[in-house]
N, C-alpha and C positions, 0 to 999 in steps of 0.2 A: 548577265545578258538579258535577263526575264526583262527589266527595269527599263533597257536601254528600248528593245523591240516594244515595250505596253507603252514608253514615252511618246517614239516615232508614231505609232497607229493611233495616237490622243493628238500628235501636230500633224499628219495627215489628215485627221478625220476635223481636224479646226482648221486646216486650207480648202478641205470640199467644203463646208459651210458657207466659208469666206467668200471663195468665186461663186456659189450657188447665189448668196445674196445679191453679190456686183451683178451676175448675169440677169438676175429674175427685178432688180430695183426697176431695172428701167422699161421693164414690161409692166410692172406695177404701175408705176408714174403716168403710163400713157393709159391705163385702165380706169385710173382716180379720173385723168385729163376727158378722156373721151365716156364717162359716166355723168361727170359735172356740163358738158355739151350736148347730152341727150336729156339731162333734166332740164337746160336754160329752154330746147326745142319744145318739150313737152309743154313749157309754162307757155310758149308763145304758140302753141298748137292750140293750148288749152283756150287761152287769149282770144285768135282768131276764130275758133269754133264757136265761142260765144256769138262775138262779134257776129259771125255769122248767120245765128239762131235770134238775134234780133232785127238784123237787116229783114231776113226771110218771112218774120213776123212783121217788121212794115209793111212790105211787098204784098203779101194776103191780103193787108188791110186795107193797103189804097185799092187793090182789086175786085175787095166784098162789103164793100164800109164806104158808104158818100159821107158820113161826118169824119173821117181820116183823110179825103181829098179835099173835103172844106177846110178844115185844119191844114193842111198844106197848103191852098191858095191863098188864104187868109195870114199865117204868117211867113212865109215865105217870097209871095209875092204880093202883098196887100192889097188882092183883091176883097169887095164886098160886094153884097145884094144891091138889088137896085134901092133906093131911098137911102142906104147907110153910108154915113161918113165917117172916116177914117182919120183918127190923129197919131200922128208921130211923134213921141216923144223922145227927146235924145239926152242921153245924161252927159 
């Protein structure tokens, strides 16, 4: 009887395993899923913060800096000084 009860509480105790696993996989799944969407976030946070941290440095520049608004007239809209002429080259 020893053999038959120690067998039972060894396949008991390998079905609470078993559903423990089934029940916790798919909380795991969506943990791996929603870890790997908050690193994609982070890399495009990171991204945009950049992004940000040089615009913000233009921005100062065309407001503290007349050779950064010269550089924008110049090539952005080809303006020049009086007497200079301007070529366009197109490849």
């Amino acid at each position: 009887m020893g053999k038959v009860l120690t067998s039972l509480v060894y396949l008991l105790l390998a079905l609470v395993l078993i559903i423990s696993g089934l029940l916790v996989l798919p909380a795991y799944r969506k943990y791996r899923q929603t870890e790997q969407e908050v690193e994609t976030l982070q890399a495009d946070l990171d991204r945009v913060k950049a992004e940000y941290l040089t615009i913000q440095q233009e921005v100062h520049d065309l407001q503290h800096n007349a050779s950064a608004v010269e550089k924008v007239a110049r090539e952005q809209y080809h303006l020049c000084r009086d007497g200079e002429v301007i070529y366009i080259y197109s490849e």
